[in-house]
Every structure is written in C-alpha cells, then in structure tokens.
C-alpha positions as CSV (number, residue, x, y, z in Angstrom):
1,X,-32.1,-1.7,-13.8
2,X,-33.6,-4.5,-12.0
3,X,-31.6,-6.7,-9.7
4,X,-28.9,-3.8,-9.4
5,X,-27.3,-3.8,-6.0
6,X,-24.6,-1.6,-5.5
7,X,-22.7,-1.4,-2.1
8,X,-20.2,1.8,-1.5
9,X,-16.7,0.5,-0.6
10,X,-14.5,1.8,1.9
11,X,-11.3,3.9,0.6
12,X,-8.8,1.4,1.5
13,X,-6.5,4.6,2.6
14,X,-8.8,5.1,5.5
15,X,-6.9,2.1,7.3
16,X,-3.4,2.4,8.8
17,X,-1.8,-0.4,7.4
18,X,-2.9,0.3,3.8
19,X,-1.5,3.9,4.5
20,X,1.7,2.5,5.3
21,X,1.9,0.1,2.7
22,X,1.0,2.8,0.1
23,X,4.0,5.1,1.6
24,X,6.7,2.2,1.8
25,X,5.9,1.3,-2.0
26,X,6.2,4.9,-3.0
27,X,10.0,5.0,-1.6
28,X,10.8,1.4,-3.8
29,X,9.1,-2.0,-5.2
30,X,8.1,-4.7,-3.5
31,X,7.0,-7.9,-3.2
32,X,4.0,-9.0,-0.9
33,X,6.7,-10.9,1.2
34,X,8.8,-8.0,1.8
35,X,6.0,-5.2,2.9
36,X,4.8,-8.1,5.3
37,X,7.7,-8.2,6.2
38,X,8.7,-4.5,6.7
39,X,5.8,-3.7,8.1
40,X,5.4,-6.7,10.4
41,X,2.0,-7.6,9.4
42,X,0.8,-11.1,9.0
43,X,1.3,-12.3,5.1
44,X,-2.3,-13.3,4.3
45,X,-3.2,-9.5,5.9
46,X,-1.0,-8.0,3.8
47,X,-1.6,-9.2,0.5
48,X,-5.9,-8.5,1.6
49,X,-4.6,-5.2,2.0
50,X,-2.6,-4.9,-1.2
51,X,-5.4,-6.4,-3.0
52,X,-7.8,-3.5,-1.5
53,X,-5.2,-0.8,-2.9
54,X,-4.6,-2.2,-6.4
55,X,-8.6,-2.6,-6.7
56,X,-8.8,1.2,-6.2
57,X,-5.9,2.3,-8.1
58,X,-3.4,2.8,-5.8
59,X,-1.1,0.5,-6.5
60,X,0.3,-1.4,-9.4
61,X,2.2,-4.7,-10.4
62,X,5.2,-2.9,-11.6
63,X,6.4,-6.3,-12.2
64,X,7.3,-10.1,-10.8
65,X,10.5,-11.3,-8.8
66,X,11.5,-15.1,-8.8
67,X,13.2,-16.0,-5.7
68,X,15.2,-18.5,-4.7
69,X,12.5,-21.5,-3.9
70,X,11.4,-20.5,-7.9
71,X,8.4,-18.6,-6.5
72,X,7.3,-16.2,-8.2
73,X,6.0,-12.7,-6.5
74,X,4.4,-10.2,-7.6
75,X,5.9,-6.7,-7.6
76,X,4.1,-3.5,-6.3
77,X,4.7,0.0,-6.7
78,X,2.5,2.8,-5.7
79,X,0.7,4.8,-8.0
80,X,0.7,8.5,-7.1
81,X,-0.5,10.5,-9.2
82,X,-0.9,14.3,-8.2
83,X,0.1,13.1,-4.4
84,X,3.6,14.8,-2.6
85,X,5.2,12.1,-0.7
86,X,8.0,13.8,1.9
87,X,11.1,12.0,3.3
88,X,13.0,11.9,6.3
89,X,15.5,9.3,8.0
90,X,12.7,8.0,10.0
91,X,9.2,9.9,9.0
92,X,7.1,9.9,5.7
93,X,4.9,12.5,5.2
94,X,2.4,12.2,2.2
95,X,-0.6,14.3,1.1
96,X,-3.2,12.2,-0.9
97,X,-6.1,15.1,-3.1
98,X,-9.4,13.8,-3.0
99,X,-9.9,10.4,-4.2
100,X,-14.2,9.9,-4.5
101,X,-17.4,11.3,-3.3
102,X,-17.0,11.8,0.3
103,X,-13.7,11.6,0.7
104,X,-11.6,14.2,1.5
105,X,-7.7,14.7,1.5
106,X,-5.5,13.4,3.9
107,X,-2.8,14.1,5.5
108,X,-0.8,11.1,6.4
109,X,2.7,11.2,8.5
110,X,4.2,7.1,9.0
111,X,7.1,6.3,11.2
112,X,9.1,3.5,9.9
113,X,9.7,1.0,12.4
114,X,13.3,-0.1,12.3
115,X,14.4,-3.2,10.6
116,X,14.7,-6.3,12.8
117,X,17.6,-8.1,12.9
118,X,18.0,-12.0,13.0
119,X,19.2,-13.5,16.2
C-alpha cells in the first residue's frame, strides 16, 4: 500500500510509572485523580500514562464515579488476563507473559509508598 507508514510503539509496561499504575489497579478501581494521587504523579502525567495502557489493552473503564463538584471520572481497572499478581503489606509482585513481538516477560516487584497524610 502506498502512503502506509507504520511506526512500532513502545510497550507502555516498559515504564515505571505505567507498571505501577497497572499493579495499583489490579488490587481495586480507580479514578485518574486517585492513582495520581496514590502514586504521587502529576495529573496530566498520569492520565498520558493511563491513556498509553488502555490503548494496548491493559487497562479498562470498568466504569464512571461522579464526585462531589459533579465531575465525572472515569473508572479503571486492570486487565490481566493470564498475568499472577502477588500481594504483601507493602510489596506487589506481578508476572506479565509475553505481550508482542519483541517483548519478553517481565518480572515486576512495586513498593507502595505510604499514604500521605494532610497537615
């Protein structure tokens, strides 16, 4: 075909943040807002991320929240099909099979960061 251009995209699992956004969606659902802020990433970062993971199938809209300022958000939850996903108090282990040409398993271990408090 003429005028085909075709650019190979980047696993979005191959960044930290995405990893960790994957792995704190496949404990619970949440909104953009709250894996910003769980994560303590930046808000416009996040939902590039999140945007990158839904695009390759890793995560889903599982559904929308209204909150109290009548915004709606979107809901995400991880889709994890064929990947273990271990838990511990402070660690999440996850294995992730082969997703696309030229990318291998991983092996992915996340420490969650403990919840700040408001002063």
């Amino acid at each position: 075909m003429v005028g085909m251009h075709s650019e190979p995209v980047e696993d979005p699992l191959l960044d930290d943040a995405s990893r960790r956004i994957l792995l704190l969606t496949s404990k619970q659902e949440l909104t953009g807002p709250a894996i910003a802020y769980a994560l303590d990433l930046p808000l416009a970062e996040c939902y590039r991320k999140v945007a990158a993971l839904v695009r390759a199938g890793y995560l889903t809209i599982a559904g929308y929240s209204v909150n109290a300022h009548k915004r709606a958000h979107k809901i995400y939850r991880a889709k994890l099909d064929g990947v273990e996903v271990y838990y511990s108090r402070d660690r999440i282990r996850m294995r992730v099979p082969k997703r696309g040409p030229g990318i291998d398993g991983m092996n992915i271990e996340v420490v969650i960061p403990e919840r700040r408090t408001s002063e």
